[in-house]
N, C-alpha and C positions, 0 to 999 in steps of 0.2 A: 504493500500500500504506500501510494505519496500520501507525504504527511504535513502538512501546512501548520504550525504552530501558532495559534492568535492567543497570548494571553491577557484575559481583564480580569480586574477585580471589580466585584459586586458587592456595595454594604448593605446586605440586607438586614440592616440591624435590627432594633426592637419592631417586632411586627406587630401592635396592639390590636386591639378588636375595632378600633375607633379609629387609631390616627397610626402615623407610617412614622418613624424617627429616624432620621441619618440617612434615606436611602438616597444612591446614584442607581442613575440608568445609563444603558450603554445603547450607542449604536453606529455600527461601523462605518469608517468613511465610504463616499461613493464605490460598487461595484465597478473591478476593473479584470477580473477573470471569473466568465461565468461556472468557472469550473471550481470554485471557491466561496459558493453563496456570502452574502451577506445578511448578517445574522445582528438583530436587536431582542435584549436580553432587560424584561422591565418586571420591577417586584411587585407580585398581585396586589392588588388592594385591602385588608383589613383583614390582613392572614399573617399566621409569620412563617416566616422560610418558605414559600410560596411565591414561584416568576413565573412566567408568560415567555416565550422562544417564540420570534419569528425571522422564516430564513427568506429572503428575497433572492431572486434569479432575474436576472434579463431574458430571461426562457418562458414566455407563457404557458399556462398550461400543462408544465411537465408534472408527472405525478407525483404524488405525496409518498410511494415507496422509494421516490429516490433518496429522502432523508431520512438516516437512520441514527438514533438519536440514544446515547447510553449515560446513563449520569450516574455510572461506577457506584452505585450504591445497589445491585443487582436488580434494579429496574431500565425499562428500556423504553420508544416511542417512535414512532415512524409518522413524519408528516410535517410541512411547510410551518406548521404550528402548533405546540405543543404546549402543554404544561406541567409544573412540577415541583412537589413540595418535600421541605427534609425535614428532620424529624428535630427537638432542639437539643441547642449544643449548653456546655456547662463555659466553654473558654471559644473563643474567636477560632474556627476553625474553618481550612480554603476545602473548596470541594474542588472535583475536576469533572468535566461534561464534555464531551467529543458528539459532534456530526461527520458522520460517515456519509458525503454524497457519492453515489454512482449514477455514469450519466452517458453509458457503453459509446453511443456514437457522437455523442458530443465531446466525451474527455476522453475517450477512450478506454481500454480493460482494465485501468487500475483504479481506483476509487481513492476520493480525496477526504483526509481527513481536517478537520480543522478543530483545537483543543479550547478549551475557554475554562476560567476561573473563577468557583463562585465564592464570596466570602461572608459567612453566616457570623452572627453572634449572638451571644445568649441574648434570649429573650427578657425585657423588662422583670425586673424582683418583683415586681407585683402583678406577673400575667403568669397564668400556670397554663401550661403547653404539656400534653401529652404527647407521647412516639405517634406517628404518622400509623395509621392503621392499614392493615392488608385488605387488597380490593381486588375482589375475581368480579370480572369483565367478561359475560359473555353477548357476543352482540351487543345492544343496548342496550342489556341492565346489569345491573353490578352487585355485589353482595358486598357488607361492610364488615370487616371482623374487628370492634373496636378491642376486642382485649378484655373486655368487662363481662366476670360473670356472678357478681357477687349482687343480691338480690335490692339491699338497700342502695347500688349505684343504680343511678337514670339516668337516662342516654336518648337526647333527640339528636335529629341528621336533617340538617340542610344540603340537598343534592346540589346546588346554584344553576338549578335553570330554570329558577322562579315557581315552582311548585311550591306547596306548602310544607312545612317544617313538619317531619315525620318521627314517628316514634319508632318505627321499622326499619331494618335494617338491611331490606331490598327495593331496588328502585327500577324502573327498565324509561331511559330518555328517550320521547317521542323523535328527537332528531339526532344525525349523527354530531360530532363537535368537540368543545372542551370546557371542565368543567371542575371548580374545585366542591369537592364538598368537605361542609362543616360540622363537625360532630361536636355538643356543647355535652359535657358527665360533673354530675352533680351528686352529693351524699343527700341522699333525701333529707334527712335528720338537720341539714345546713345547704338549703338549695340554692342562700347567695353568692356559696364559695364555686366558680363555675369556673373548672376547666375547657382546654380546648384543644380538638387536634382537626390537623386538615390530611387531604388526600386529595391528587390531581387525578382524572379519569378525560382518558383519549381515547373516542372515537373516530377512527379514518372516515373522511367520506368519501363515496367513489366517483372516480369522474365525471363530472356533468357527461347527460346522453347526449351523443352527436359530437362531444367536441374529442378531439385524439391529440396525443401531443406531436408536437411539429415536427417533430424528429421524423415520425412515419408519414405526414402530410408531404412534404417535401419530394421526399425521396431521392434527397442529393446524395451524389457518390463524388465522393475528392480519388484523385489516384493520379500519378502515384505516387503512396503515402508509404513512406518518408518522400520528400520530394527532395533534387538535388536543382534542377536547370528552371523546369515548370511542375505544374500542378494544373492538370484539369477540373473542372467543376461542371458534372452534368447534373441538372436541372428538369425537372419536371413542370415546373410553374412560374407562369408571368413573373420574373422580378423587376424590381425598379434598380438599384442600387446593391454593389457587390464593397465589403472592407474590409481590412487586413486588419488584427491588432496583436501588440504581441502579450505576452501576458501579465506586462505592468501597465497594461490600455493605452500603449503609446502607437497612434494609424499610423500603419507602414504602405498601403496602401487604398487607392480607393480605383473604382473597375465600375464606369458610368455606361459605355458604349456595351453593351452585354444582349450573348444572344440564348432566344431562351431556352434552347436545348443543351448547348455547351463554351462553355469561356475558360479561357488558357490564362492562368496568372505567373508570369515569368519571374522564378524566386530566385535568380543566380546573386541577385544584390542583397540578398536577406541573410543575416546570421544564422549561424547554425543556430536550431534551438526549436523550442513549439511555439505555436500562433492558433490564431483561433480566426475564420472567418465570419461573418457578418452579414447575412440577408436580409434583406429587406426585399418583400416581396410588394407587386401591385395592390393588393388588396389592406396593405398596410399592417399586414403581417409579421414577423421577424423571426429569425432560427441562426443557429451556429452551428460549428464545425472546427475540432481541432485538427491541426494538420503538424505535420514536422519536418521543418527544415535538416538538411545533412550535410 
């Protein structure tokens, strides 16, 4: 695997019920290799240890398995948008989270990783935060195992997709999506003293009907790839505009006069190394392609 090292730090520090204390959000500079999503990492609202992931591509429409998503805590997520909460800490401690994008004809057979840094800290002395509880996901409903089986605990569950505040600890979401729920556990005997723990729940949705990602709409073939002198590009579809970039987004070239079956890009002035092309189709479209210089 190529391995892209991005690291940030996140203070997701005191996450109160009410109000957020000390937090940054992240969100990376402009996209300049789409084989390296750009990734904004923001801490949920009135949870603690609980962010929101979203990965942007210059790539419409590519699916939500290209992102695979592990935050080393033996949970996992696949999709443009994720969510996910940790359980609290006693002293400041860095988490670490990886996306694994693969993107076969765009980046070609190896898959890119890119690593990122979360930074959690105990929650407020005066907010009691439970361990993150275990959540079986089948399809759309979820089962909640908060850990409680002792008769004077009580336990309601806010799913958060606006349902009412349950006493049960199974739910099935009318829609696919993402979702934190909140579990409040109380000693009956003292039901002002209110614990809290959360749990992130991903649902993929599958690709709108009719739309396919561009990669197969296309149907462009580069060859031959590694290229040393040229590089053909055959083409199945009206384009407007053909461009080069390499993979710090600096245009190496731009290919205006194009014909729609096939166009020769003459690389002998190009550094050895990989690039990535650039269509822009009539319909206002867009698709890439990596290719390698030799």
């Amino acid at each position: 695997m190529k391995t892209i090292k991005l690291l940030f730090a996140i203070a997701l520090c005191f996450f109160n019920v009410k109000n957020i204390h000390g937090v940054n959000s992240i969100k990376t500079s402009t996209l300049v290799n789409p084989c390296a999503p750009q990734v904004s990492i923001t801490p949920f609202p009135n949870t603690y240890g609980c962010y929101s992931i979203t990965a942007y591509n210059s790539v419409p429409n590519d699916p939500d398995s290209y992102y695979q998503w592990n935050f080393q805590d033996g949970t996992t997520a696949v999709g443009k948008i994720v969510y996910h909460c940790c359980s609290p800490v006693t002293v400041t401690t860095n988490y670490t989270l990886s996306l694994t994008y693969t993107s076969p004809t765009l980046c070609g057979p190896l898959s890119n990783v890119q690593v990122f840094t979360i930074t959690l800290n105990p929650p407020a002395s005066t907010l009691c935060v439970n361990n993150t509880p275990s959540v079986t996901l089948a399809a759309n409903s979820v089962t909640v195992w908060s850990g409680f089986a002792i008769p004077e605990i009580m336990t309601s569950f806010n799913y958060g997709d606006g349902s009412a505040t349950s006493q049960t600890n199974t739910h099935t979401y009318p829609n696919c999506g993402n979702y934190i729920i909140t579990i409040n556990s109380w000693d009956m005997n003292t039901p002002n003293n209110i614990c809290y723990s959360y749990a992130a729940v991903n649902i993929t949705c599958p690709n709108p009907t009719g739309i396919t990602d561009l990669e197969n709409i296309s149907k462009m073939v580069l060859y031959p790839n590694p290229a040393t002198e040229f590089l053909n590009i055959k083409i199945t579809q009206p384009i407007k505009e053909l461009e080069v970039f390499d993979l710090l987004g600096k245009k190496t070239e731009v290919l205006t006069e194009i014909n729609d079956q096939q166009n020769t890009l003459h690389t002998v002035k190009l550094t050895p190394g990989s690039y990535i092309v650039k269509i822009q189709f009539e319909n206002g479209q867009k698709t890439y392609r990596k290719f390698i210089k030799q």
